[in-house]
Biopython code that builds the backbone (N, CA, C, O; Angstrom):
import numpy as np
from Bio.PDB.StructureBuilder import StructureBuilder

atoms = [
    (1, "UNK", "N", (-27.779, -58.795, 152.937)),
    (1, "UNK", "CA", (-27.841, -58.840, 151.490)),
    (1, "UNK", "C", (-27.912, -57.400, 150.997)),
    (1, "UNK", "O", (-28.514, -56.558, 151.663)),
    (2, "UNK", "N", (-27.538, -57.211, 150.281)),
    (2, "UNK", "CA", (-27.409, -55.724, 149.511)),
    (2, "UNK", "C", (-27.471, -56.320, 147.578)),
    (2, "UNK", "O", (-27.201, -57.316, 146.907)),
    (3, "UNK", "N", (-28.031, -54.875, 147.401)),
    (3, "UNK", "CA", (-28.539, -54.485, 146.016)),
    (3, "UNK", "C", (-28.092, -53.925, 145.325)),
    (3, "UNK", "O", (-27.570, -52.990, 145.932)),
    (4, "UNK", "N", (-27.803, -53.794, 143.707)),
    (4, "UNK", "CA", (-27.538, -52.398, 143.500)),
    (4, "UNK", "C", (-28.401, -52.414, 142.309)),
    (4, "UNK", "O", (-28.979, -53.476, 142.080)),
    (5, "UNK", "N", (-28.559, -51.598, 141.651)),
    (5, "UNK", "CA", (-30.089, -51.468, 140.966)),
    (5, "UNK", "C", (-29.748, -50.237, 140.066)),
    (5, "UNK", "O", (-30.292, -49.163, 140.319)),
    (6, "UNK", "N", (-28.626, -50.378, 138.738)),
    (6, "UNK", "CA", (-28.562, -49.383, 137.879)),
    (6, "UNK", "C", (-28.656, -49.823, 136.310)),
    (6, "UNK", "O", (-27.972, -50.659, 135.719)),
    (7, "UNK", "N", (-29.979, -48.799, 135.696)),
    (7, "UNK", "CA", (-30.780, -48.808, 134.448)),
    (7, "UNK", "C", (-31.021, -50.043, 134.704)),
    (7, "UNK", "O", (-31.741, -50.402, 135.636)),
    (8, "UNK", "N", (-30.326, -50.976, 133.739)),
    (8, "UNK", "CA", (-31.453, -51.983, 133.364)),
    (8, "UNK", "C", (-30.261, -53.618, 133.774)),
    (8, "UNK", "O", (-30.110, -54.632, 133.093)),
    (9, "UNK", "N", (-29.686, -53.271, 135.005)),
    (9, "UNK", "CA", (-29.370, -54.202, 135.750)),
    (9, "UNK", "C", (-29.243, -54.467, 137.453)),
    (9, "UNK", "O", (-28.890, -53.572, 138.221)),
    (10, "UNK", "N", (-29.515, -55.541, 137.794)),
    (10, "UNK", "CA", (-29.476, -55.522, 139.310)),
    (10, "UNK", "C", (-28.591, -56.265, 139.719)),
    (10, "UNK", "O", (-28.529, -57.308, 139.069)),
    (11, "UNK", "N", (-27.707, -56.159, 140.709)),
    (11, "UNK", "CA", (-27.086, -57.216, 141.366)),
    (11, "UNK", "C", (-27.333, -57.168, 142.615)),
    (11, "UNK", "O", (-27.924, -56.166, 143.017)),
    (12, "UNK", "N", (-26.987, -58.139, 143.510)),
    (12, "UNK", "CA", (-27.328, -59.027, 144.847)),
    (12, "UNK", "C", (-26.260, -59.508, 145.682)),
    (12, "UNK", "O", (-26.226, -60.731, 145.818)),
    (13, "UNK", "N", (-25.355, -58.814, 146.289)),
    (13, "UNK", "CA", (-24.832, -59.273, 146.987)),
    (13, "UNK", "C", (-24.818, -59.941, 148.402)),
    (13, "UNK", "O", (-25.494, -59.582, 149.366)),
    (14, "UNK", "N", (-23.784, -61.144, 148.346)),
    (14, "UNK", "CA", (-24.756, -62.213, 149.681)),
    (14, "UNK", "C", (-23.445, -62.418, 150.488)),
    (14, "UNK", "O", (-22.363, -62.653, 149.948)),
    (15, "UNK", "N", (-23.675, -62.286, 152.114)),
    (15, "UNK", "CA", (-22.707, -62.615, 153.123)),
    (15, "UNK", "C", (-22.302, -63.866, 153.404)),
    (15, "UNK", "O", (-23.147, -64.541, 152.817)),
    (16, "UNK", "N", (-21.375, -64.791, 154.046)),
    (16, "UNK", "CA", (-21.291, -65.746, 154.099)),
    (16, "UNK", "C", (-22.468, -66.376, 154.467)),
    (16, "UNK", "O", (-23.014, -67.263, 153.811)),
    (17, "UNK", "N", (-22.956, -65.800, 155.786)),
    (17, "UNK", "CA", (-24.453, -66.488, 156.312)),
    (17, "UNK", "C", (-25.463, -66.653, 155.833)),
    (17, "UNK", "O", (-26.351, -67.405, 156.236)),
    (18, "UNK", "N", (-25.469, -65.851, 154.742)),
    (18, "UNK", "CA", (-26.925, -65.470, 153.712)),
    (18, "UNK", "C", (-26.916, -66.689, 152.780)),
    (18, "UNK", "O", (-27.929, -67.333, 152.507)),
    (19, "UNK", "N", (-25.202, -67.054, 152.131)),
    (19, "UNK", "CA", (-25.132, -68.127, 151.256)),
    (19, "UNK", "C", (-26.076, -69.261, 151.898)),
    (19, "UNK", "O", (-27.175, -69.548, 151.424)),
    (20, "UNK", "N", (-25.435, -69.956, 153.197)),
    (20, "UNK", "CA", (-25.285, -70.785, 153.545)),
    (20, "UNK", "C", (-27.176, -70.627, 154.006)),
    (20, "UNK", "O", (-27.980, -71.558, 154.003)),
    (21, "UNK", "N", (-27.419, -69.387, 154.308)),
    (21, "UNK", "CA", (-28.823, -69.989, 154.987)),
    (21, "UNK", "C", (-29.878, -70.094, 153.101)),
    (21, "UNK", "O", (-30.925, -70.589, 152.684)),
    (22, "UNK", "N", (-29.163, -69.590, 152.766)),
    (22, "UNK", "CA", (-30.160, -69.858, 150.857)),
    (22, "UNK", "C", (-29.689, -70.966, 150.546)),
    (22, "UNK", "O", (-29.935, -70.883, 149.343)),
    (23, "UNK", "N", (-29.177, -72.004, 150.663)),
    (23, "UNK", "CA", (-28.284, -73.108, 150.504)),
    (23, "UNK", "C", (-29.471, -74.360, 151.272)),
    (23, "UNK", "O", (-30.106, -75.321, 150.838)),
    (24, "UNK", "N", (-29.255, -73.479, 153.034)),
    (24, "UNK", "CA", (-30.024, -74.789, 153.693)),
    (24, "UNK", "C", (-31.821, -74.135, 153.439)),
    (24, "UNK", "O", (-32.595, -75.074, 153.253)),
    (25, "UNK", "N", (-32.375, -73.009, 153.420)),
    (25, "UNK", "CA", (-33.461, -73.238, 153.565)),
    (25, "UNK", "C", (-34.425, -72.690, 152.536)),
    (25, "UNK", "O", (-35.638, -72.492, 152.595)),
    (26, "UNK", "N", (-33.344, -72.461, 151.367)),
    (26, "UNK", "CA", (-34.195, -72.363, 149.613)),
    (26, "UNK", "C", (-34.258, -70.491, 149.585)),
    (26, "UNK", "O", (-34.469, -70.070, 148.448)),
    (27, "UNK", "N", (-34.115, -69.461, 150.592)),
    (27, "UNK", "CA", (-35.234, -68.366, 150.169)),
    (27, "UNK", "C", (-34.250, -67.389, 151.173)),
    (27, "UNK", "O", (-34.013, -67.790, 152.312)),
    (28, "UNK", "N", (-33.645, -65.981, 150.656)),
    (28, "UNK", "CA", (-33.218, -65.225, 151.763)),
    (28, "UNK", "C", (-34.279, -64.053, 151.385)),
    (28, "UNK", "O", (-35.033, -64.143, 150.416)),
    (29, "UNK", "N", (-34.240, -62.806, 152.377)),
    (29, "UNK", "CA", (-34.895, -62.121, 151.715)),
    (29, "UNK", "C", (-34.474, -60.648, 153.026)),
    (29, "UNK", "O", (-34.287, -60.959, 154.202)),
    (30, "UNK", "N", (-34.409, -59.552, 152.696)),
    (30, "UNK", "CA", (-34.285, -58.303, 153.590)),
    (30, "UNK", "C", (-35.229, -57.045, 152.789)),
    (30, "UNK", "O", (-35.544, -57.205, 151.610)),
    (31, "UNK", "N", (-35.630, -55.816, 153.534)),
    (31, "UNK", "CA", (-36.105, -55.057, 153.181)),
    (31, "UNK", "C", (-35.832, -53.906, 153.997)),
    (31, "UNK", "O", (-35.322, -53.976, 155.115)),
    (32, "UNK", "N", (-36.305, -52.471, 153.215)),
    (32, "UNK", "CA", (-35.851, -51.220, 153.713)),
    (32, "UNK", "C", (-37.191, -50.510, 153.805)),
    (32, "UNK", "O", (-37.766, -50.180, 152.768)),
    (33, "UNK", "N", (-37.695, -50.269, 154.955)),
    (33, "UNK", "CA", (-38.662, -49.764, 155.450)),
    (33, "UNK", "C", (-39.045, -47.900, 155.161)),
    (33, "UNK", "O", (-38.691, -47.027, 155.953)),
    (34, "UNK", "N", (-39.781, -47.645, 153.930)),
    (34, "UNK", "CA", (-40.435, -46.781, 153.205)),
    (34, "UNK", "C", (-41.471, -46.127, 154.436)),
    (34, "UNK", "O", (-41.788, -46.689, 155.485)),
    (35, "UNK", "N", (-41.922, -44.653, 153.923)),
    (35, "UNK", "CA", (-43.277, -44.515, 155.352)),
    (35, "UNK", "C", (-44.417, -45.091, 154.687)),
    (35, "UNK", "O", (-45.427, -45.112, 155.390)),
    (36, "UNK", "N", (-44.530, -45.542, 153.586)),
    (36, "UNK", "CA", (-45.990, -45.950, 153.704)),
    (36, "UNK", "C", (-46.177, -47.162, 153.292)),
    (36, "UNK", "O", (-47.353, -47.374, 152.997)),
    (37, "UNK", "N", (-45.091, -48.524, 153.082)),
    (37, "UNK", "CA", (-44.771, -49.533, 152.836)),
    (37, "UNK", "C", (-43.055, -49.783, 152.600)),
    (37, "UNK", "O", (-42.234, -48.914, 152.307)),
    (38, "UNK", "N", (-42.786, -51.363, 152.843)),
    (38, "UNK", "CA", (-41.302, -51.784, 152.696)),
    (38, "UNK", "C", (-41.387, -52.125, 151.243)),
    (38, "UNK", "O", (-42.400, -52.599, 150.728)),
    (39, "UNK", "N", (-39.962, -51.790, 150.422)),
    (39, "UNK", "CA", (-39.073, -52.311, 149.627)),
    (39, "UNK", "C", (-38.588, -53.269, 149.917)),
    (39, "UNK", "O", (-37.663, -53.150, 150.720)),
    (40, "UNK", "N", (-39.005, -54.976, 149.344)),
    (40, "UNK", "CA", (-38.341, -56.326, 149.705)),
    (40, "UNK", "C", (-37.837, -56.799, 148.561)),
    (40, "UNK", "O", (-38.428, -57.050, 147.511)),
    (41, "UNK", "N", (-36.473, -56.926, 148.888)),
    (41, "UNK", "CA", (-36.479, -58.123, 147.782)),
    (41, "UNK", "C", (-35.211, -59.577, 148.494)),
    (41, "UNK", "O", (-34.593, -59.734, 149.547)),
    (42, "UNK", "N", (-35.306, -60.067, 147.676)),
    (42, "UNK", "CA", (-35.622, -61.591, 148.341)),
    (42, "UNK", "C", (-34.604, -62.519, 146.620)),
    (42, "UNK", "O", (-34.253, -62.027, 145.548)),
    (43, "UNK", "N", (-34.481, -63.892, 147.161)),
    (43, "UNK", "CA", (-33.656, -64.541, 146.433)),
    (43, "UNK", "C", (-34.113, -66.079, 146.762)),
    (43, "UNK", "O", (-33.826, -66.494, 147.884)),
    (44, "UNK", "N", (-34.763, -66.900, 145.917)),
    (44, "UNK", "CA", (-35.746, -68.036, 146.087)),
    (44, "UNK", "C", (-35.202, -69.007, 145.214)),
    (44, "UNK", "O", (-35.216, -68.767, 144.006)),
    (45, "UNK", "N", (-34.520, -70.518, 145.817)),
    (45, "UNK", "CA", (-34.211, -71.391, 145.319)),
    (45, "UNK", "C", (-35.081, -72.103, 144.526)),
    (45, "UNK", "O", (-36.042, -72.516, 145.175)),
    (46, "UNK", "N", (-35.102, -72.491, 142.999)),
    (46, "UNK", "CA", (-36.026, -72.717, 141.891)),
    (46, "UNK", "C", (-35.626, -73.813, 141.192)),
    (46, "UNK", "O", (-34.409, -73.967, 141.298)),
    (47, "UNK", "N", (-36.177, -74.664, 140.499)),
    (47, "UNK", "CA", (-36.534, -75.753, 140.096)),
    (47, "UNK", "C", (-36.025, -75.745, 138.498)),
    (47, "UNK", "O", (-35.651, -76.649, 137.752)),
    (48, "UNK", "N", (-36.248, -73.737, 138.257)),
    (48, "UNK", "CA", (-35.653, -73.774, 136.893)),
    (48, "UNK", "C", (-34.528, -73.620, 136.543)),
    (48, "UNK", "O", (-33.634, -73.498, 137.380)),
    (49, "UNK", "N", (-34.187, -73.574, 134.674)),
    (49, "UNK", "CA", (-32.890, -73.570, 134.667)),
    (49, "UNK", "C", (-32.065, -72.727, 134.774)),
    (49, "UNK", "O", (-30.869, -72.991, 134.894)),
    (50, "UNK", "N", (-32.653, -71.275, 134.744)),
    (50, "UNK", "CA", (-31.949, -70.224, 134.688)),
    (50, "UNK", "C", (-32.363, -69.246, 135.751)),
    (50, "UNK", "O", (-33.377, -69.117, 136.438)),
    (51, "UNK", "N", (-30.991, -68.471, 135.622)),
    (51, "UNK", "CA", (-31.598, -67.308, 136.726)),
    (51, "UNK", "C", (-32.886, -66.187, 136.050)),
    (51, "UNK", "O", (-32.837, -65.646, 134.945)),
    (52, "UNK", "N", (-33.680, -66.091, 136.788)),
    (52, "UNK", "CA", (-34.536, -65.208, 136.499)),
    (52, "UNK", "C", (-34.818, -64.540, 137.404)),
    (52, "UNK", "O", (-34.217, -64.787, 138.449)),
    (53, "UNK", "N", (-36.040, -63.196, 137.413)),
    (53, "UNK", "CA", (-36.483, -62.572, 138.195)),
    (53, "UNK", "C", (-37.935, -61.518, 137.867)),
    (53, "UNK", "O", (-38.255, -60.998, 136.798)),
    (54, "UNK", "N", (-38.645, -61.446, 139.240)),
    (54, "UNK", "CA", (-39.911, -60.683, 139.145)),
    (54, "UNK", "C", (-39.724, -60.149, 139.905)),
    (54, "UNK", "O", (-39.126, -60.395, 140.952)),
    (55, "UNK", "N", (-40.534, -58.698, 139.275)),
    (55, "UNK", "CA", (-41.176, -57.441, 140.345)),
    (55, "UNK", "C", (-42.609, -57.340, 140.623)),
    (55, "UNK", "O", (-43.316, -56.735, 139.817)),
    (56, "UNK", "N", (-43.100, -57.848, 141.638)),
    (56, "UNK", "CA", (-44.303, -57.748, 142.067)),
    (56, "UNK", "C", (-44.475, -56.700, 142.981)),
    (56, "UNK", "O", (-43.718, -56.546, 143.940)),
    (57, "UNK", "N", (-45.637, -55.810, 142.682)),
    (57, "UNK", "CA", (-45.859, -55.171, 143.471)),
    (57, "UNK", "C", (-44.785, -54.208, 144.621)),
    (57, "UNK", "O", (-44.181, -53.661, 143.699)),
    (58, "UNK", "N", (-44.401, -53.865, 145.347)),
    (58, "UNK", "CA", (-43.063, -53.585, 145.981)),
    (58, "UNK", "C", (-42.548, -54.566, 146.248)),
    (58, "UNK", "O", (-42.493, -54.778, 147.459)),
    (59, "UNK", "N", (-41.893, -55.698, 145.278)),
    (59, "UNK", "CA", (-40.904, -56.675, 146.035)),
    (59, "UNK", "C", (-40.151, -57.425, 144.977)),
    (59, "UNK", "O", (-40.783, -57.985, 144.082)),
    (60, "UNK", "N", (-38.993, -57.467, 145.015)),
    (60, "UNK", "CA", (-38.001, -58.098, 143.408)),
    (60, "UNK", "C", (-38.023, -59.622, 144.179)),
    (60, "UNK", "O", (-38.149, -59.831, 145.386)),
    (61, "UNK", "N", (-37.882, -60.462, 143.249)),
    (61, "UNK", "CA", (-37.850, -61.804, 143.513)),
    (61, "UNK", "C", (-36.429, -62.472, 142.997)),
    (61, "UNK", "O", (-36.793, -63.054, 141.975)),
    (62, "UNK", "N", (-35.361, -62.652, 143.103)),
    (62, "UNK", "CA", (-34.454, -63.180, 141.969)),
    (62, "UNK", "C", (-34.535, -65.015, 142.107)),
    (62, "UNK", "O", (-34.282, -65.655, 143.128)),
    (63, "UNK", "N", (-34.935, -65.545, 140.841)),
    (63, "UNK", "CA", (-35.580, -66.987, 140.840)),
    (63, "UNK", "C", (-33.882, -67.819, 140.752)),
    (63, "UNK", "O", (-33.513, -68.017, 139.595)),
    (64, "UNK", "N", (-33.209, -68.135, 141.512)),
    (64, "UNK", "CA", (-32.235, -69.118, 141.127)),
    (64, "UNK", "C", (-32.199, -70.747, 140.817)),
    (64, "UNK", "O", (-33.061, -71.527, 141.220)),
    (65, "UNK", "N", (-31.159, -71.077, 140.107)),
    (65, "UNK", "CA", (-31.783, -72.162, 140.183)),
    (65, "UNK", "C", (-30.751, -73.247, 140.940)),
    (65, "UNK", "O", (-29.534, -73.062, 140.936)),
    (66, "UNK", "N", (-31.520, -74.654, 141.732)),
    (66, "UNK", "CA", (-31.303, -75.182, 142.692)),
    (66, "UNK", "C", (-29.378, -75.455, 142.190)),
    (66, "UNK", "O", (-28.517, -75.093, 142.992)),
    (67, "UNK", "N", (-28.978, -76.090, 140.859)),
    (67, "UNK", "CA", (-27.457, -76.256, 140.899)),
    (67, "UNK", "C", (-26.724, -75.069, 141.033)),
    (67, "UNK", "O", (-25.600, -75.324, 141.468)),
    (68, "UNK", "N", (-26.922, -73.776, 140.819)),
    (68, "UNK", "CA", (-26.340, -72.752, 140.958)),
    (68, "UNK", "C", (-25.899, -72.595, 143.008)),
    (68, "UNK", "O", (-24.924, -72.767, 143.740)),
    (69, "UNK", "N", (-27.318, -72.184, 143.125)),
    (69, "UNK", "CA", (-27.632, -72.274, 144.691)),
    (69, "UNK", "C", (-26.317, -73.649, 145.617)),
    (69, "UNK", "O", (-25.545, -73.455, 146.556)),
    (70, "UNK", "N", (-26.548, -74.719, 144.938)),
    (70, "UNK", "CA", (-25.702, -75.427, 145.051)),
    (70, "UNK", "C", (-23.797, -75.207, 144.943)),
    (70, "UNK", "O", (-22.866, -75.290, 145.744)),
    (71, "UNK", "N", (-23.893, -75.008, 144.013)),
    (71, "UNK", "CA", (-22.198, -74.411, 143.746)),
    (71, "UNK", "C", (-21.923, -73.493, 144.441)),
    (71, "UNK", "O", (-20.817, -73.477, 144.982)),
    (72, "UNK", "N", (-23.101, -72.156, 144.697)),
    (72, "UNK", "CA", (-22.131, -70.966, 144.931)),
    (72, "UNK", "C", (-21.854, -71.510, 146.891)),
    (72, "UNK", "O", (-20.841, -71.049, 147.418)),
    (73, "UNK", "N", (-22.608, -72.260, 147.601)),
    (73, "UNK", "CA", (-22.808, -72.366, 148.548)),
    (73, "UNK", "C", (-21.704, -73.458, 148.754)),
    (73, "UNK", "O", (-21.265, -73.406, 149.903)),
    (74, "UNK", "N", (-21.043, -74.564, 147.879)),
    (74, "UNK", "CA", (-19.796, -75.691, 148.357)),
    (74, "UNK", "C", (-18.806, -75.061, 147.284)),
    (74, "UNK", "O", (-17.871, -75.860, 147.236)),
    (75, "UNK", "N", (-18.611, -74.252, 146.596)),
    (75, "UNK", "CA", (-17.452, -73.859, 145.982)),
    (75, "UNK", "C", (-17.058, -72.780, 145.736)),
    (75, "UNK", "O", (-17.872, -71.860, 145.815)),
    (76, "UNK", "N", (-15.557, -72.465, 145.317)),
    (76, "UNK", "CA", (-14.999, -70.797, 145.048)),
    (76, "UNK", "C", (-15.689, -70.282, 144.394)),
    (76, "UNK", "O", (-15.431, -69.080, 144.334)),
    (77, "UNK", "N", (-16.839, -70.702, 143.582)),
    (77, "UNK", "CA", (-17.182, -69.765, 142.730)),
    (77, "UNK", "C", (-17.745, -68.452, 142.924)),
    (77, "UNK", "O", (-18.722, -68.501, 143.671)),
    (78, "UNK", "N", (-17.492, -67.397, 142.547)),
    (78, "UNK", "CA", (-17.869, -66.169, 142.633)),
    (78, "UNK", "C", (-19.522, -65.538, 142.634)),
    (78, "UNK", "O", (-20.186, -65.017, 143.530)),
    (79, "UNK", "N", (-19.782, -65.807, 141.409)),
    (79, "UNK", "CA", (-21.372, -65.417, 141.365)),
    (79, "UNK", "C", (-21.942, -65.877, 140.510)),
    (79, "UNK", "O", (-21.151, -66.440, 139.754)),
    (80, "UNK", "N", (-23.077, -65.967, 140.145)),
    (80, "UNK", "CA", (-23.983, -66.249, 138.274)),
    (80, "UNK", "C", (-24.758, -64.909, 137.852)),
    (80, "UNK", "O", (-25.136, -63.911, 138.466)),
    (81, "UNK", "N", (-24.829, -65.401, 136.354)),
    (81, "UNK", "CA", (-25.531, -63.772, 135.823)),
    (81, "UNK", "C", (-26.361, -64.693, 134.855)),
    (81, "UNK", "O", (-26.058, -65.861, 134.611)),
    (82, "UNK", "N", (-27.268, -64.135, 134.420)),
    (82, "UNK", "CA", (-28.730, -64.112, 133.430)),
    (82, "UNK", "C", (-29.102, -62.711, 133.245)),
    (82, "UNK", "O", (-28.441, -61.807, 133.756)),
    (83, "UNK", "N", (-30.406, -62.449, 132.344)),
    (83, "UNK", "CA", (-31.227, -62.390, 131.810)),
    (83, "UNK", "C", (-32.914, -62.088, 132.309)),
    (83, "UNK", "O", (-33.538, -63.051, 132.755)),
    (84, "UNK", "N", (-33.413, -61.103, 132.239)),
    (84, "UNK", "CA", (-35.146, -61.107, 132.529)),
    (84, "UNK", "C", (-35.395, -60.765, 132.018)),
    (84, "UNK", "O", (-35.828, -59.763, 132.588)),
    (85, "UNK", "N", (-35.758, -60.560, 130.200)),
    (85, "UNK", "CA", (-35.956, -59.294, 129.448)),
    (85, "UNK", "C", (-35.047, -58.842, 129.260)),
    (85, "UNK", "O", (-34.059, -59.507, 128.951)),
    (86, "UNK", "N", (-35.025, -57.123, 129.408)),
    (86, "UNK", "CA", (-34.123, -56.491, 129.191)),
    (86, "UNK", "C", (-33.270, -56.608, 130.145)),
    (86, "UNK", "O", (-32.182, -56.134, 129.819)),
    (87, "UNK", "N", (-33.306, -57.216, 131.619)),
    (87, "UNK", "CA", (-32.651, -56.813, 132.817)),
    (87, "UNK", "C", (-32.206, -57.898, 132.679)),
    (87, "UNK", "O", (-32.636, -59.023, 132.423)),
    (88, "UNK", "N", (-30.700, -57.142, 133.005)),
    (88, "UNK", "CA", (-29.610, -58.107, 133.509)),
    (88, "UNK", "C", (-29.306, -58.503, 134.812)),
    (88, "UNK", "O", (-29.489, -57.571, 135.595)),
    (89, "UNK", "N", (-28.974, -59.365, 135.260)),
    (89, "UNK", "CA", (-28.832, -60.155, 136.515)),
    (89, "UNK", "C", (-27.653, -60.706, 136.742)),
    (89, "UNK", "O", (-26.919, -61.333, 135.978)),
    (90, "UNK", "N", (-27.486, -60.309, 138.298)),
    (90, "UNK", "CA", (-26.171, -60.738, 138.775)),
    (90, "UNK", "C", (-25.977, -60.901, 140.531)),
    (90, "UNK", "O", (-26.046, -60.074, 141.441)),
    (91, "UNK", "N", (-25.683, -62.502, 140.502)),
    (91, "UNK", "CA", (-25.768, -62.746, 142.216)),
    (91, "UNK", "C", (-24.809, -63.126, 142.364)),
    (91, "UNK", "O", (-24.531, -64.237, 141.912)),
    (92, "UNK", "N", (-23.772, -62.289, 143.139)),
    (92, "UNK", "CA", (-22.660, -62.739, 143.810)),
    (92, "UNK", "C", (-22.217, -62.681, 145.161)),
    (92, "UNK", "O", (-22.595, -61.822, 145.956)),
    (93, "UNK", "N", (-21.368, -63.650, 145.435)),
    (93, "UNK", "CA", (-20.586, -63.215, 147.241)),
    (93, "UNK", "C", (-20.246, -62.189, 147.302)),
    (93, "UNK", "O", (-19.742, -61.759, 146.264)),
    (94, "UNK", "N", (-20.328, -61.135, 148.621)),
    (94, "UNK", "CA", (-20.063, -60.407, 148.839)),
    (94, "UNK", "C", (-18.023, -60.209, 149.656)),
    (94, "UNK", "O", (-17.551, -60.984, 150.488)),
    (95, "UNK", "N", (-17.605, -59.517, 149.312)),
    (95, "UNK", "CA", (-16.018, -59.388, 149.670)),
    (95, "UNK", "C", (-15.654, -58.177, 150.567)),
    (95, "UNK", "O", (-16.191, -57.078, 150.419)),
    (96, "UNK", "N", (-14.905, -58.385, 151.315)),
    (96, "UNK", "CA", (-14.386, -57.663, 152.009)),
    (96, "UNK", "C", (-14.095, -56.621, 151.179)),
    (96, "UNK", "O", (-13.738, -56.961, 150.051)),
    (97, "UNK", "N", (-14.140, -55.495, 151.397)),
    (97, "UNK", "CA", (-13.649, -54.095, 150.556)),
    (97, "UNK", "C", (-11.790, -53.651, 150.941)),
    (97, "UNK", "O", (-11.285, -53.479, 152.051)),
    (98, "UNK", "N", (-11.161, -53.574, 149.630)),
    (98, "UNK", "CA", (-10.015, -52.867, 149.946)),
    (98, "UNK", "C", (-9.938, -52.168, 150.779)),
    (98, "UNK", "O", (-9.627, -52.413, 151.944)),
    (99, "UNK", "N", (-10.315, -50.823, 150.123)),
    (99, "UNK", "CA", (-10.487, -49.488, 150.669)),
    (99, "UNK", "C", (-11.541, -49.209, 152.206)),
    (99, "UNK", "O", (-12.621, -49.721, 152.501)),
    (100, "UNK", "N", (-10.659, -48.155, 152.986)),
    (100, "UNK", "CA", (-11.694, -48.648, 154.319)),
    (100, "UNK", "C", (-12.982, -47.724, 154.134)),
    (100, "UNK", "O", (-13.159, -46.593, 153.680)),
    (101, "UNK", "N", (-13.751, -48.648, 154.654)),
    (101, "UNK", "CA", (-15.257, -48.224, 155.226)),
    (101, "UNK", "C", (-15.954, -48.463, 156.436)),
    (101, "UNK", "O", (-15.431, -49.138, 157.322)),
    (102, "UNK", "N", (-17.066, -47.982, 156.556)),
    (102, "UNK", "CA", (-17.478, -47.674, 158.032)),
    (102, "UNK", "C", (-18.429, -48.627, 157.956)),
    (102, "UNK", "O", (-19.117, -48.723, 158.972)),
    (103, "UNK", "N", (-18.761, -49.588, 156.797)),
    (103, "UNK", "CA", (-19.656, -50.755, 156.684)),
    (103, "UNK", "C", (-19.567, -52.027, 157.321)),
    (103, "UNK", "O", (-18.797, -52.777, 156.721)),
    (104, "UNK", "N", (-20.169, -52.591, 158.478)),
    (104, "UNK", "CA", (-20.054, -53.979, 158.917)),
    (104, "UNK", "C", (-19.452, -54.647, 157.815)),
    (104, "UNK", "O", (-19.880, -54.509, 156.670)),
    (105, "UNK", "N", (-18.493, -55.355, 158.100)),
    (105, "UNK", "CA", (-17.755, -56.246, 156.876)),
    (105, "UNK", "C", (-17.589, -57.803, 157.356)),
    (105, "UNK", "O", (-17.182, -58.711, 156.632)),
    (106, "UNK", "N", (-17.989, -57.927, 158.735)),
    (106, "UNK", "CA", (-17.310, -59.357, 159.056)),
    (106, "UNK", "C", (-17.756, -60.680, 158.269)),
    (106, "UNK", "O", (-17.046, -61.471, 157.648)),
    (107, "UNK", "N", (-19.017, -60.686, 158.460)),
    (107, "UNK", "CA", (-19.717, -61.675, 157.664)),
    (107, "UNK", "C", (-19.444, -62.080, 156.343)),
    (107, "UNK", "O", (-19.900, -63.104, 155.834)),
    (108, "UNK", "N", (-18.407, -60.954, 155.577)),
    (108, "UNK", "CA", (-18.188, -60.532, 154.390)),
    (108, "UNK", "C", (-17.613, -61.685, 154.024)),
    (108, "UNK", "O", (-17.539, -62.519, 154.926)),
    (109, "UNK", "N", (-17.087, -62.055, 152.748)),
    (109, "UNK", "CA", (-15.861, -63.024, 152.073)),
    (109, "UNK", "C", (-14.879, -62.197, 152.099)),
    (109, "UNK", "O", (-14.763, -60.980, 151.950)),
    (110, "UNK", "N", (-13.891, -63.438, 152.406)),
    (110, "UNK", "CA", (-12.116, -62.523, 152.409)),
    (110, "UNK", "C", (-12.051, -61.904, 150.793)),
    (110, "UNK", "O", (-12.717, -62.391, 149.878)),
    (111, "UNK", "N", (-11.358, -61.039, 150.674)),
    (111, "UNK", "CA", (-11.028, -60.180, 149.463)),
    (111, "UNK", "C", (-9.356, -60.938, 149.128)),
    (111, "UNK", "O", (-8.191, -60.833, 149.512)),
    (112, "UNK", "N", (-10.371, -61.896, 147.945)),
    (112, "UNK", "CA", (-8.734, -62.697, 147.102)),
    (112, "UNK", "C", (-7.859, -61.443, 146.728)),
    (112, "UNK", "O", (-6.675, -61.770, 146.645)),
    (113, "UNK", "N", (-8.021, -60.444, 146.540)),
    (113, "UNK", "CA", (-7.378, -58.964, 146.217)),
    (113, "UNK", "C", (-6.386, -58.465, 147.354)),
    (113, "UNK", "O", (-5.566, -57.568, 147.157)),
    (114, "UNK", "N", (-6.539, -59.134, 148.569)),
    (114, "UNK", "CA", (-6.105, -58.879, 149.685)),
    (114, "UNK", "C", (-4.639, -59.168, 149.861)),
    (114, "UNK", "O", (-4.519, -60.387, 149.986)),
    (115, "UNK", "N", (-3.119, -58.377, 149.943)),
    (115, "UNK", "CA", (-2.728, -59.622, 150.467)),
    (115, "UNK", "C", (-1.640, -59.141, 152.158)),
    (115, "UNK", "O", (-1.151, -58.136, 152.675)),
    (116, "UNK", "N", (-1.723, -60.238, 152.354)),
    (116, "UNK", "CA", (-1.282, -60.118, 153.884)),
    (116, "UNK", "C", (0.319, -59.805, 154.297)),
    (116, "UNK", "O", (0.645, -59.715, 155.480)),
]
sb = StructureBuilder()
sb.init_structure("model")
sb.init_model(0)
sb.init_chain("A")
sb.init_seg("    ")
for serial, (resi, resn, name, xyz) in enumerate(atoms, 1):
    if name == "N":
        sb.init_residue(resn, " ", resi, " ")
    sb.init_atom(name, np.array(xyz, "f"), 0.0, 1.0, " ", f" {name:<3s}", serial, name[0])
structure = sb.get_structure()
């Protein structure tokens, strides 16, 4: 799962496996190990209607909710966006990159941009 985190929006990008394991077991979550504590953040299947999200302490929470979680995991759909306040929110599949990089990509989604 990867982040990106500029002014006053975040997005979340998720690998095929990440979908599918937030799909079967409600909650993904990774972190980047700081020297004097980890940066976690995490993505938790929710009951409510909208996407939301908290920062507790060192750790972002993004609250989805269970039909979203649902769709993005059995259909093409791309990603969902909301709202926390001022922060904007955005969870989408992650895609293979055009341009080459030295980044593990397999797990990635094929890039509809792609063509063969």
């Amino acid at each position: 799962m990867k982040i990106r985190i500029k002014d006053n929006s975040i997005r979340f990008r998720l690998t095929q496996s990440e979908v599918l394991e937030l799909g079967k077991s409600g909650i993904i979550s990774s972190f980047t190990e700081f020297v004097d504590r980890p940066f976690i953040y995490a993505i938790e299947k929710t009951k409510e209607a909208t996407l939301s999200a908290v920062f507790i302490e060192n750790k972002i929470v993004m609250r989805m909710p269970e039909a979203m979680v649902k769709e993005l995991v059995s259909t093409d759909i791309v990603g969902f966006d909301g709202q926390a306040g001022l922060v904007k929110l955005l969870v989408e599949k992650d895609f293979v990159c055009i341009d080459n990089t030295m980044e593990d990509q397999s797990d990635n989604y094929p890039n509809p941009n792609l063509k063969c």
